[in-house]
RODRENDREN-666908 format. One line per field, with one value per residue (C-alpha): residue number from 1; residue in three letters; x, y, z. Coordinates in steps of 0.2 Angstrom, whole numbers. Layout:
! residues N
num: c(NUM	...)
residu: c(ALA	...)
c1: c(X	...)
c2: c(Y	...)
c3: c(Z	...)
This chain:
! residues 681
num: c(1	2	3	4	5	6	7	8	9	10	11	12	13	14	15	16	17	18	19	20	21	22	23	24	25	26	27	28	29	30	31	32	33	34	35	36	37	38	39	40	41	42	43	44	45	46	47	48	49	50	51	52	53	54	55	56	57	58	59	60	61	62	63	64	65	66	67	68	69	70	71	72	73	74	75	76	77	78	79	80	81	82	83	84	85	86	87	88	89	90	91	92	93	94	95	96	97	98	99	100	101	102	103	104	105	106	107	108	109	110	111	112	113	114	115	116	117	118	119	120	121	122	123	124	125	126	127	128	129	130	131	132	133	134	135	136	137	138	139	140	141	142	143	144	145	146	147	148	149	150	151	152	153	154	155	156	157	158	159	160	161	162	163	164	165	166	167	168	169	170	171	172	173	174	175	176	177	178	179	180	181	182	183	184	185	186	187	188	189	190	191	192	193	194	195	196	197	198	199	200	201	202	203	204	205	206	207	208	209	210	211	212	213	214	215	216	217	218	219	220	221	222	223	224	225	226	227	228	229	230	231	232	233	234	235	236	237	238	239	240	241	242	243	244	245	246	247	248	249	250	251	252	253	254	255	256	257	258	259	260	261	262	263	264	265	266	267	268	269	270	271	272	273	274	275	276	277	278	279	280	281	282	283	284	285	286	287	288	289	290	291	292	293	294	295	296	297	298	299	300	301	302	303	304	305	306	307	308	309	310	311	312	313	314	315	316	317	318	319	320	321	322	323	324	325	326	327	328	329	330	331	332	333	334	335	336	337	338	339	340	341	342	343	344	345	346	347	348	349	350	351	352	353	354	355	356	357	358	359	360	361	362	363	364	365	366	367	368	369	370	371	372	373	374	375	376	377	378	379	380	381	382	383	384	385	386	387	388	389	390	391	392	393	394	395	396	397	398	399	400	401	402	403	404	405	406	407	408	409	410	411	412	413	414	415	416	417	418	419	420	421	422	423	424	425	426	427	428	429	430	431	432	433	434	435	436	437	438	439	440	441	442	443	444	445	446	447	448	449	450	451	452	453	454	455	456	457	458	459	460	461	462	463	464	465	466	467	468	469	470	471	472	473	474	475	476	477	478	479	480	481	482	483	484	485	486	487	488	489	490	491	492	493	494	495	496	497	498	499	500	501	502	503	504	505	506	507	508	509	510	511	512	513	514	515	516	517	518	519	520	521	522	523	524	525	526	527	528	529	530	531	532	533	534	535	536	537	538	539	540	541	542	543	544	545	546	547	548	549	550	551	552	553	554	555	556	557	558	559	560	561	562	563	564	565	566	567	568	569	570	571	572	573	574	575	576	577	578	579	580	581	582	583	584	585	586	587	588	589	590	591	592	593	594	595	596	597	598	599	600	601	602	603	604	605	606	607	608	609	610	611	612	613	614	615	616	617	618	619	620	621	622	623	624	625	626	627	628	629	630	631	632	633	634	635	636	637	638	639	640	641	642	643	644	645	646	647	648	649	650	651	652	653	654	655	656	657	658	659	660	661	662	663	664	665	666	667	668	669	670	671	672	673	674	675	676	677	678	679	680	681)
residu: c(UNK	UNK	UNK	UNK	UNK	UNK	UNK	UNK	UNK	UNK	UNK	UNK	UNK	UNK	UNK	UNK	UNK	UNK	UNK	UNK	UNK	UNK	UNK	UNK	UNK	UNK	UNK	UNK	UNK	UNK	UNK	UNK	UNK	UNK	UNK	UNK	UNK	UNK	UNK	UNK	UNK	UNK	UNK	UNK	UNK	UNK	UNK	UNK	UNK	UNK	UNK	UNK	UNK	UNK	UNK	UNK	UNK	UNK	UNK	UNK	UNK	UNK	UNK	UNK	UNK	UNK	UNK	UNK	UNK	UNK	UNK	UNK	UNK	UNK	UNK	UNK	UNK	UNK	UNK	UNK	UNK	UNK	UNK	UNK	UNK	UNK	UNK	UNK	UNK	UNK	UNK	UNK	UNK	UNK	UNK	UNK	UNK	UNK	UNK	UNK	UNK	UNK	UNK	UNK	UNK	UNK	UNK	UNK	UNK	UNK	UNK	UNK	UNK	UNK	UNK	UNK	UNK	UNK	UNK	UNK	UNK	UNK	UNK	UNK	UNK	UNK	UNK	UNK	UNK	UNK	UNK	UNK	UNK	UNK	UNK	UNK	UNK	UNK	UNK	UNK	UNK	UNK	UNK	UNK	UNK	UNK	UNK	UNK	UNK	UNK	UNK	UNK	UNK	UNK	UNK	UNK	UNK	UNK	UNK	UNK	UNK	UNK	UNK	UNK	UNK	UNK	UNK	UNK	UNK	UNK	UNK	UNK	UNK	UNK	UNK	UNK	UNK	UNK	UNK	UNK	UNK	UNK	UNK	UNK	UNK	UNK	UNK	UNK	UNK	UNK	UNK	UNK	UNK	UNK	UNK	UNK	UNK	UNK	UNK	UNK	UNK	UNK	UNK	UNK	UNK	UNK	UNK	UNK	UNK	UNK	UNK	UNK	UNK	UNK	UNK	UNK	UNK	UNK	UNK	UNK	UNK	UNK	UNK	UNK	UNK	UNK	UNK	UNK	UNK	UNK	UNK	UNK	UNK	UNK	UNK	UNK	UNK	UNK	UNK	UNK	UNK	UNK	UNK	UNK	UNK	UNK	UNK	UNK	UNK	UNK	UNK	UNK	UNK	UNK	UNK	UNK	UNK	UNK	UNK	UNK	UNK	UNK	UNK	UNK	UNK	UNK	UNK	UNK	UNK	UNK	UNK	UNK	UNK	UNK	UNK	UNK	UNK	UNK	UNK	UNK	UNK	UNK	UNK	UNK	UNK	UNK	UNK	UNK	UNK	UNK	UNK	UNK	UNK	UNK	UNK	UNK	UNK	UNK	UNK	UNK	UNK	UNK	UNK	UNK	UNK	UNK	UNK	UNK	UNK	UNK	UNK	UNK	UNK	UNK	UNK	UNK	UNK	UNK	UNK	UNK	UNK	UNK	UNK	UNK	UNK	UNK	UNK	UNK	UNK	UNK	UNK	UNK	UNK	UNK	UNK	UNK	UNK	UNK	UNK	UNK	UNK	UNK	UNK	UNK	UNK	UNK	UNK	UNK	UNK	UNK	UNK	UNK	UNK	UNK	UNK	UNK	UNK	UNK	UNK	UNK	UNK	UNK	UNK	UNK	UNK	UNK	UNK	UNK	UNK	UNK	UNK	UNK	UNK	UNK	UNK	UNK	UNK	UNK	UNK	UNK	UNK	UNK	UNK	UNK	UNK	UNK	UNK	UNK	UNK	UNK	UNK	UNK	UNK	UNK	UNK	UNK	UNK	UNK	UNK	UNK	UNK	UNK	UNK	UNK	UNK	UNK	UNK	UNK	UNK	UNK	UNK	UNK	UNK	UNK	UNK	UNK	UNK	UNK	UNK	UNK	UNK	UNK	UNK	UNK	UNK	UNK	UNK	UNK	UNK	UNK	UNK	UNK	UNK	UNK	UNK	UNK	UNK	UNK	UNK	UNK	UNK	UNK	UNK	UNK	UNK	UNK	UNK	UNK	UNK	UNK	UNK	UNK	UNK	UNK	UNK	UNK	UNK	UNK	UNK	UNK	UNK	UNK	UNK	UNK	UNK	UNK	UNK	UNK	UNK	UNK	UNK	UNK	UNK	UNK	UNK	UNK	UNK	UNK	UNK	UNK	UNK	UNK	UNK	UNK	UNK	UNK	UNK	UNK	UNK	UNK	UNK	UNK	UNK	UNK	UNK	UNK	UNK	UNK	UNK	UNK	UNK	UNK	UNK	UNK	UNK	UNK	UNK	UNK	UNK	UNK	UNK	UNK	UNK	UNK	UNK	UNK	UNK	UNK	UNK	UNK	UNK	UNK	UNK	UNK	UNK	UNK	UNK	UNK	UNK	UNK	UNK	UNK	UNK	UNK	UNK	UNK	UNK	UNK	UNK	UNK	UNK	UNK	UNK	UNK	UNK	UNK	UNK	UNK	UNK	UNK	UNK	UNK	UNK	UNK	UNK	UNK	UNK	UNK	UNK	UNK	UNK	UNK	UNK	UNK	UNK	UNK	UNK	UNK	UNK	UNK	UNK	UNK	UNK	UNK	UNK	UNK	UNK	UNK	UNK	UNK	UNK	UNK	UNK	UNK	UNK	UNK	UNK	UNK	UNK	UNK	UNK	UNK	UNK	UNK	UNK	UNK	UNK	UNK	UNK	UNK	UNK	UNK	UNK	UNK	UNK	UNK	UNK	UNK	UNK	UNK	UNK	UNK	UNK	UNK	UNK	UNK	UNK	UNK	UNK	UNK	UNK	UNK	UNK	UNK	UNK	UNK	UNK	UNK	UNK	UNK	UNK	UNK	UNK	UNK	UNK	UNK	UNK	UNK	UNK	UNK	UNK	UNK	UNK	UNK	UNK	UNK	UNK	UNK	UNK	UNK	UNK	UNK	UNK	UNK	UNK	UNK	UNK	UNK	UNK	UNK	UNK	UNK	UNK	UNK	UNK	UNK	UNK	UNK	UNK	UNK	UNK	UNK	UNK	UNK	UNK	UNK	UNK	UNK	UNK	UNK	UNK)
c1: c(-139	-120	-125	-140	-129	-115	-124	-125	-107	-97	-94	-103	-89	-92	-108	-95	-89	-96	-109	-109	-126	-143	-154	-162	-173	-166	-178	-176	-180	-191	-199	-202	-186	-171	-162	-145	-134	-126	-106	-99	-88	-80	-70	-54	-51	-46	-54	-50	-56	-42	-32	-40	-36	-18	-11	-19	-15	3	3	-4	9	22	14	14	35	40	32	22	10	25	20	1	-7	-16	-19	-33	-29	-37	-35	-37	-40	-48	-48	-34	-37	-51	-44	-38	-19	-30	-42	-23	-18	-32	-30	-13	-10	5	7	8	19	8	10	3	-1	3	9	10	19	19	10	12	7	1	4	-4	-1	-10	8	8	22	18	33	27	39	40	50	50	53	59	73	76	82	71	75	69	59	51	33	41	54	42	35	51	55	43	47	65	63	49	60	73	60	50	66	64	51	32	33	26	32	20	36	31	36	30	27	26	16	15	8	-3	-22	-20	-34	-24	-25	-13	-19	-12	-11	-12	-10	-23	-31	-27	-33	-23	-4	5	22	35	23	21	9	4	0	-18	-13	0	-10	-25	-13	-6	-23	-31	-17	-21	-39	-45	-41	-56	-47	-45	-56	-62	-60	-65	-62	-74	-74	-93	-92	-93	-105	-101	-107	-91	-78	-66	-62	-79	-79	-64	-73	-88	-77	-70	-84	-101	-111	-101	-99	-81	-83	-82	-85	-76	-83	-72	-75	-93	-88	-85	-101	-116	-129	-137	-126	-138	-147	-132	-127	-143	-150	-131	-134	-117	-120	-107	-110	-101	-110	-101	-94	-92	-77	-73	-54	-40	-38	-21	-11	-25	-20	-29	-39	-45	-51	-59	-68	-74	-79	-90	-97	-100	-110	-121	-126	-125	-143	-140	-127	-134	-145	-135	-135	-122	-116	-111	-100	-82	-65	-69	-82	-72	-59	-70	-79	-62	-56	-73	-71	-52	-58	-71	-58	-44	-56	-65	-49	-36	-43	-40	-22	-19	-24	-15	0	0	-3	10	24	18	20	35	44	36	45	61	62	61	75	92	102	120	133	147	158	162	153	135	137	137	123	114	116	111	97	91	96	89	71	75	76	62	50	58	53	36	33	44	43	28	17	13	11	3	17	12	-6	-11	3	-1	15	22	11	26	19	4	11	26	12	2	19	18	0	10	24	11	-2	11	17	2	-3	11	11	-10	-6	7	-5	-20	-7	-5	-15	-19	-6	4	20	19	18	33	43	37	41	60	63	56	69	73	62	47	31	20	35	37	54	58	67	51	46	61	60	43	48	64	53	39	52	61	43	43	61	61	46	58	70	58	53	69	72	54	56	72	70	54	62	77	67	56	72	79	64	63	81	79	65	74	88	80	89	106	106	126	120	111	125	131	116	109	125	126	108	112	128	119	102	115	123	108	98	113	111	95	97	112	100	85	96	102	82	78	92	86	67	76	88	76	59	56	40	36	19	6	-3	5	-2	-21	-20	-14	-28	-40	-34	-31	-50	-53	-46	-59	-69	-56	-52	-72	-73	-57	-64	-82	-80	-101	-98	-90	-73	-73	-76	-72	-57	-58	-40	-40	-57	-63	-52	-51	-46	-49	-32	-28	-41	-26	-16	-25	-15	-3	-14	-15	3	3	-11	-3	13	3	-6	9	18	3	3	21	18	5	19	34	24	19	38	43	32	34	52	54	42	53	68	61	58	73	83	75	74	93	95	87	92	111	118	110	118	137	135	132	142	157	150	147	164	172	191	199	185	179	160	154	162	151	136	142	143	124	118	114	93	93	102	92	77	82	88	71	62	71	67	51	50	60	47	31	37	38	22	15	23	17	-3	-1	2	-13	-26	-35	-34	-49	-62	-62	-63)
c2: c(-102	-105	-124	-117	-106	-118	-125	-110	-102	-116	-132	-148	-153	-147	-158	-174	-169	-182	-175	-187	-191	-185	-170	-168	-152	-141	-136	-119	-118	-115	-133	-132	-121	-123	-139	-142	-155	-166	-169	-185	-177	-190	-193	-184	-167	-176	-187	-198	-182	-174	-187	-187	-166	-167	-168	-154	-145	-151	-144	-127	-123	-128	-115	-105	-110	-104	-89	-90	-75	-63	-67	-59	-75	-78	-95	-101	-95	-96	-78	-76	-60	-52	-38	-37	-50	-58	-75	-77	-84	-98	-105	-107	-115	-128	-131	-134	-142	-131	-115	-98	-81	-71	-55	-38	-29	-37	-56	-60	-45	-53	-64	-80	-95	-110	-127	-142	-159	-174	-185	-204	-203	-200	-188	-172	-161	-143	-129	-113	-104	-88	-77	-92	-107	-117	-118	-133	-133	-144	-141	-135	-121	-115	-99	-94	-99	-87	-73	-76	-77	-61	-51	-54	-52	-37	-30	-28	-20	-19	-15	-23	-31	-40	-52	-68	-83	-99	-113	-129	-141	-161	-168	-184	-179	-162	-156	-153	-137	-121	-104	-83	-77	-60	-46	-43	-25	-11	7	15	11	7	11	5	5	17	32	24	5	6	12	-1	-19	-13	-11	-30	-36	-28	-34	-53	-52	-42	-57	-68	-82	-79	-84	-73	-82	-69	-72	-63	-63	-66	-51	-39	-32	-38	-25	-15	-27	-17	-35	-37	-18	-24	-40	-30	-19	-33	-47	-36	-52	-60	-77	-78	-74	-87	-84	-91	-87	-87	-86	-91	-99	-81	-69	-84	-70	-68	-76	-89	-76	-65	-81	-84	-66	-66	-45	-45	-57	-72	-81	-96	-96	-95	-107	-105	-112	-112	-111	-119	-111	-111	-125	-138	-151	-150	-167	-160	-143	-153	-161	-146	-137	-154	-152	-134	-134	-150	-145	-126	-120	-106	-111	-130	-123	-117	-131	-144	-140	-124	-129	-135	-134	-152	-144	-130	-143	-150	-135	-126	-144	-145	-123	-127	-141	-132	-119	-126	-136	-121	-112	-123	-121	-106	-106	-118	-106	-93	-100	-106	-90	-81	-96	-92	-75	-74	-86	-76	-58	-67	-74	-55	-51	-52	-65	-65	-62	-70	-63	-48	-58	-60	-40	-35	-47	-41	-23	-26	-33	-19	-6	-12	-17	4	9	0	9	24	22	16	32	46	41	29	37	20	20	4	5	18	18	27	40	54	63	50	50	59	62	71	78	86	90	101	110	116	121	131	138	143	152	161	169	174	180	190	200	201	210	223	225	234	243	256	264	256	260	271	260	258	277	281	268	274	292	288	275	288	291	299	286	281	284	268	258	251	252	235	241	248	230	222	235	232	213	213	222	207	194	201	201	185	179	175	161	146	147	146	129	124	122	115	101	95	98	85	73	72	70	55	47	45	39	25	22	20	11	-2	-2	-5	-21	-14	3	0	8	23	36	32	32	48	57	50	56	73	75	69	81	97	94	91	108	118	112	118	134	136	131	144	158	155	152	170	177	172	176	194	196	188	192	175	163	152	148	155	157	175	182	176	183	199	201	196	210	222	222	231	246	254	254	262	275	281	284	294	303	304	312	310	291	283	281	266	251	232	225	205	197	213	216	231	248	269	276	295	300	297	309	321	312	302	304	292	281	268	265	262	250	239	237	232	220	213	211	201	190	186	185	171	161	164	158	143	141	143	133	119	119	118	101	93	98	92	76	75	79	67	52	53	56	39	29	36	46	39	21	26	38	28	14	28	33	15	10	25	30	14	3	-4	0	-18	-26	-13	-23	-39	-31	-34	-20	-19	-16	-31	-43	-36	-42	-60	-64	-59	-67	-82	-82	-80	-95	-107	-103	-104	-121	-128	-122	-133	-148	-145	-142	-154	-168	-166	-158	-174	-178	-164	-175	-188	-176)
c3: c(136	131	123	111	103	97	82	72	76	70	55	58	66	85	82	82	96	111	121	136	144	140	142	159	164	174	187	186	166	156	153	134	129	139	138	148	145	158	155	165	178	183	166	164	158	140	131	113	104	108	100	82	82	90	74	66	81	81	61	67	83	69	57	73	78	59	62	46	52	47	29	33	35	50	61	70	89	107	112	133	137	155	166	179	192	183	187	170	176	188	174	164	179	179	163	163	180	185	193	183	192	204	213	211	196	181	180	161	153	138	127	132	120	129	119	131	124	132	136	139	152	169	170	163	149	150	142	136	118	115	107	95	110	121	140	149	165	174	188	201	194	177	189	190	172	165	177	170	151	155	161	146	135	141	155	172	182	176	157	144	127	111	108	112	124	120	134	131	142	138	155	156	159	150	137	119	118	109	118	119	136	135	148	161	156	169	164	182	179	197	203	190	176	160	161	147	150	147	129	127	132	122	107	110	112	98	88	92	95	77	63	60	65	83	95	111	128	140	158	168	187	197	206	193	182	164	156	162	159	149	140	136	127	116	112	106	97	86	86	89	87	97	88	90	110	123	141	158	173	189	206	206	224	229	223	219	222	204	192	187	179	172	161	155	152	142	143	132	119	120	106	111	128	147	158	175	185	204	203	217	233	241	243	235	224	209	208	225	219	202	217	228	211	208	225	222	207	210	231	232	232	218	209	207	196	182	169	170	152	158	175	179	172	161	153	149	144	132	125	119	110	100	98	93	81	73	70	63	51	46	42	36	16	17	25	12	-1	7	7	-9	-17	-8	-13	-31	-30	-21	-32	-46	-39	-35	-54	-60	-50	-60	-61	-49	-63	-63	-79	-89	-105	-95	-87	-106	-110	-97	-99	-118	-115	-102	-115	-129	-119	-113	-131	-138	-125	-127	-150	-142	-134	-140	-159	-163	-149	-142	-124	-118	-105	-97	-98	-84	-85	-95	-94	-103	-119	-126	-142	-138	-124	-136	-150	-135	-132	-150	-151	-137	-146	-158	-149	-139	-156	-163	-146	-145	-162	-158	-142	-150	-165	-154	-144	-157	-169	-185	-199	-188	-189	-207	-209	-199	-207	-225	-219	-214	-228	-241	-257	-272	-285	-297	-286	-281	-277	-258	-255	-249	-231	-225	-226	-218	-203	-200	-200	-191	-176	-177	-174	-163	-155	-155	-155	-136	-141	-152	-136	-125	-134	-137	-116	-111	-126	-121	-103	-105	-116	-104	-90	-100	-105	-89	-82	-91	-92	-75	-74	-83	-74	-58	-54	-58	-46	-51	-70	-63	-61	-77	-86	-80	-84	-101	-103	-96	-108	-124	-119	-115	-133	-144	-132	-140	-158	-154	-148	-162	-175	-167	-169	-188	-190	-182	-191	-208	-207	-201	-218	-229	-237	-248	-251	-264	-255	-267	-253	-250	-265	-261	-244	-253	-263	-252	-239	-253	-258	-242	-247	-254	-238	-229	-241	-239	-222	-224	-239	-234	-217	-215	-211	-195	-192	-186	-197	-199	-209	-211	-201	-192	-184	-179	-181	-178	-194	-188	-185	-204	-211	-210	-220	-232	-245	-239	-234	-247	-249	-229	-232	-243	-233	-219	-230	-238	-220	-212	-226	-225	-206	-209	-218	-208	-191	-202	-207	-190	-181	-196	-195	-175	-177	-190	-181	-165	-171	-180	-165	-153	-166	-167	-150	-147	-163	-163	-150	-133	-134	-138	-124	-111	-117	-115	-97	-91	-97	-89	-91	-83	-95	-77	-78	-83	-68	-56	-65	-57	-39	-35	-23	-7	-9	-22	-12	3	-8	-14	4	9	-4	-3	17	11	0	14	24	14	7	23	29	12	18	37	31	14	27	36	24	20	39	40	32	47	61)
């Protein structure tokens, strides 16, 4: 039953609510379980309830008017929704007390808003709101009205649109009530309409009936099977338990034949219950139809026995106030919160937007200070490796990011003389060198050019290697730079041109110290054969003291040629059996070369780190901030004044934000007027 379902659906609120008379038993009923209420019919389709809620109605349609649901907060709403030619513009009608377009196909093409107000005055006020005016109207002309503004709205013929029109109903007698009319669904479109119109209502309705805060009022014809309401399947899809549903009934006059027991099986799950409506015929007044639909439910021999609580346009009357009550009341907390915690943040986004500058003196306060916070991060994450910043962002954890490029540059050196190394046979280079660098002289003595061709040909190995660096390191640190350049100078777009170019200029000139100071670098390990690392010598030894074990497998040609030199791993020494003789010398070349070779990657690698650093803390301490100073000023000295010329996306944003706020500040004072109202409803 529709009335044993309220309790548990909304606040203690719809309990206040008058319930008229007392319980009778219905005959029909189960004697001990279903209980039916019997409203007064003869009072009028309002009641002093409606009073006590009219000004937290009036707050909500002025939430409503401001259009505060573009912020993303929702208002409490009585969504009607039905199949085409459900009857759902003749239960409006009834509740209203005025006439609504009719025709074929589709009458309301788009939502139509509904706000009835209870007037003192005989003489009933009505007008329409859309496309920011309001248009007066009066009983008589207000079809025609909304056929007019509809067809401005959504254009002629039978299309659709989701703008809104607003109608505004005070009329003496009238329940107060706010309510969405939305488009009857049709899946086959008609002559004049879009292939796909089926499509484009459930879009609308979806759109109005999905938020928590709306509820469901489903106009349901008698002569159908519920079940296959297509209004019915979008309420389930949104509200499966149905709690936010309410049923309406119409044209129980016109099938009777077994919908006693389709209310009260409630097959669909209508959580708010139904209520079944005979709506106005023809030409009849609509005290006279309030009357036949009296006579109706209390004399006809089936319908009579559906419970008085669930019969007549009053009862629907009163059931949407208590539903609208309950509501409003359940909801307004949280549009209060809402509100307020949009006004904070938007004010608090606004705030961080720059100020309007107004004078050369507060651009170059301005642009200080958003150079100097730029620099700071830039020391943070390019110098002290601090990177708090960016937390979440690994690419700009510059310090270990840089220190993995090295470990780079490293490995790719080593690997490269490695690779060379097993590619030829052991001592084979070192013998054709000794043979061509052979002269008249003392025996015993390594004639210092073997050893400068041997190491000439390793860096030219791995000469490519400290170029190589040279452009990934500053392409990186150019990239990082102008990043956070940027991301400083976000509320100035005027400074990006500028900056990135200075950026670019000051990145080119310090890449070509770079590669200027990489080629003097390669140069001098070419010409020069120096170390003061006593670390040569002990490597020396140490390989030296392998010679022995070379030298017998050479000599002793019973044991394997192939044996295991420490630094070297595993070589063939066969092919040198025919020339032992030579042998040692050869040897201690090659050992004295891959001594010398562990320095000079140490030195190279040592140096491009210092250099690194050096060349990006004086990029960033010295050379970045006269740059764009030079850039920003320009040839005409004019950059500064373009910082006064806000742009187009920030002034976009402050006008927005400070809609926005107008807006939301209102909405406060509209709720904060009626909040403690709540507690006496």
């Amino acid at each position: 039953m529709g009335s044993s379902k309220d309790g548990s659906s909304f606040s203690e609120v719809v309990d206040s609510v008058p319930k008229t008379s007392r319980l009778r038993i219905s005959d029909q009923e189960d004697h001990e379980h279903q209980l039916s209420m019997v409203p007064v019919h003869d009072a009028p389709i309002v009641s002093s309830y409606d009073r006590r809620i009219r000004p937290l109605l009036d707050a909500i349609d002025r939430l409503r008017h401001l259009k505060i649901m573009q912020e993303g907060i929702q208002l409490p709403t009585i969504v009607v929704v039905g199949d085409q030619s459900s009857g759902k513009s003749s239960v409006l009608e009834s509740l209203a007390g005025i006439s609504l377009p009719r025709g074929q196909g589709i009458c309301t093409r788009v939502p139509l808003i509904m706000r009835l107000q209870n007037h003192p005055n005989l003489e009933p006020e009505l007008s329409l709101e859309y496309g920011g005016r309001s248009v007066p109207t009066d009983e008589e002309h207000v079809a025609d009205a909304i056929v007019r503004a509809t067809d401005e709205i959504a254009g002629h013929g039978k299309g659709i649109s989701n703008n809104p029109l607003t109608l505004i109903v005070k009329k003496n007698g009238v329940p107060d009530l706010t309510m969405v009319d939305l488009p009857g669904i049709t899946r086959v479109p008609v002559h004049g309409q879009p292939e796909n119109i089926y499509e484009q209502i459930s879009e609308i309705i979806m759109e109005f009936i999905k938020p928590e805060e709306s509820i469901l009022l489903n106009v349901l014809s008698a002569s159908v099977d519920f079940s296959t309401c297509e209004s019915i399947r979008m309420s389930q899809r949104v509200d499966k338990s149905g709690q936010r549903t309410l049923a309406v009934v119409t044209k129980a006059d016109k099938s009777p034949e077994g919908l006693v027991e389709k209310v009260t099986a409630d097959d669909v799950n209508i959580g708010l219950g139904y209520i079944c409506v005979r709506n106005r015929i023809g030409d009849e007044m609509y005290d006279e139809a309030r009357a036949e639909e009296k006579r109706l439910f209390e004399n006809h021999p089936q319908l009579s026995k559906i419970s008085k609580s669930m019969v007549g346009v009053p009862v629907l009357a009163h059931k949407l106030v208590q539903v609208q009550a309950a509501l409003i009341v359940r909801c307004l907390p949280d549009i209060v919160r809402k509100i307020n915690e949009k006004l904070s943040s938007n004010v608090e986004e606004l705030n961080k937007l720059p100020r309007s500058l107004t004078s050369v003196a507060e651009a170059m306060t301005a642009f200080m200070h958003v150079f100097g916070a730029a620099k700071e991060s830039l020391r943070k994450i390019l110098l002290r490796g601090e990177f708090d910043e960016y937390a979440d962002v690994q690419d700009m954890h510059c310090t270990a990011r840089l220190a993995d490029m090295l470990d780079d540059y490293s490995k790719q050196m080593q690997s490269k003389c490695s690779d060379y190394d097993k590619s030829v046979g052991f001592l084979d280079d070192e013998m054709k060198v000794l043979e061509e660098t052979k002269r008249t002289g003392l025996p015993n003595f390594l004639p210092r050019s073997a050893f400068l061709v041997l190491l000439q040909k390793k860096m030219e190995l791995i000469s490519f290697a400290p170029f190589d660096f040279v452009e990934k390191m500053w392409n990186y640190v150019e990239r990082i730079v102008i990043s956070v350049l940027l991301r400083h100078c976000e509320n100035y777009p005027q400074l990006f041109p500028s900056t990135r170019r200075a950026v670019e200029n000051i990145v080119a000139d310090a890449k070509k110290r770079s590669v200027d100071w990489v080629i003097d670098l390669v140069e001098m390990e070419k010409i020069t054969d120096y170390t003061c690392d006593p670390a040569y010598v002990d490597l020396w030894n140490k390989y030296m003291a392998q010679q022995n074990k070379i030298m017998d497998a050479l000599n002793d040609h019973s044991k394997p040629t192939g044996i295991h030199i420490d630094e070297f791993g595993d070589v063939d020494v066969a092919h040198l059996r025919s020339q032992a003789g030579k042998v040692k010398e050869a040897f201690d070349l090659r050992m004295r070369l891959a001594a010398y070779w562990k320095i000079v990657l140490k030195r190279l690698v040592d140096c491009m780190a210092l250099h690194m650093v050096f060349g990006i803390q004086k990029l960033v301490n010295k050379e970045m901030e006269g740059e764009i100073v030079r850039e920003l000023m320009g040839a005409q000295g004019k950059g500064l004044e373009k910082m006064m010329e806000e742009s187009p996306s920030v002034a976009e944003k402050r006008k927005r934000l400070n809609s926005s706020i107008k807006l939301l500040r209102e909405s406060k004072d509209v709720v904060s007027t009626i909040i403690d109202q709540v507690s006496t409803i």
